[in-house]
N, C-alpha and C positions, 0 to 999 in steps of 0.2 A: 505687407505685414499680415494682412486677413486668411490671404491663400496659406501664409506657413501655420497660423493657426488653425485653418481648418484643417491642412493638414495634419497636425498633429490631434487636432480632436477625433481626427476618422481614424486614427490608428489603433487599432485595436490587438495589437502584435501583444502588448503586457499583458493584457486582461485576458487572451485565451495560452497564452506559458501560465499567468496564474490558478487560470483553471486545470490545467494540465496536472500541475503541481498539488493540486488540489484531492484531485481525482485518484494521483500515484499515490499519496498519503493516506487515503483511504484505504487502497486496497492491501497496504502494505499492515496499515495497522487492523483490518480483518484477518488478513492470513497469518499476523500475530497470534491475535484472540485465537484461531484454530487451531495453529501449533500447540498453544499454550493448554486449550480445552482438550486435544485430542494425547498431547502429550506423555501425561498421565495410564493413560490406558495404553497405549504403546508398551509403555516399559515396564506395565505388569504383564502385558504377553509375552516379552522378551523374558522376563525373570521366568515364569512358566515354563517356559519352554526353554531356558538353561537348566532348571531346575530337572526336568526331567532327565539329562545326561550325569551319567556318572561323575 
């Protein structure tokens, strides 16, 4: 019985998927925040520059 809990104490297979997990969540809600700040300014170039066409 000791081996399978040591086994399962060295396992460390969750704790680096939850980092993993961790790490995706992040970058995902940064490139939010940048859509979201850069946005803005995008679609007043785009008005601009339809504006300028007849």
């Amino acid at each position: 019985m000791n081996k399978e809990q040591d086994t399962l104490r060295n396992n460390e297979d969750g704790a680096t998927s939850i980092e993993y997990a961790l790490i995706a969540s992040l970058i995902a809600g940064v490139i939010g925040l940048t859509v979201s700040a850069i946005g803005g300014t995008v679609l007043n170039m785009f008005t601009i520059a339809a504006a300028m066409f007849p």
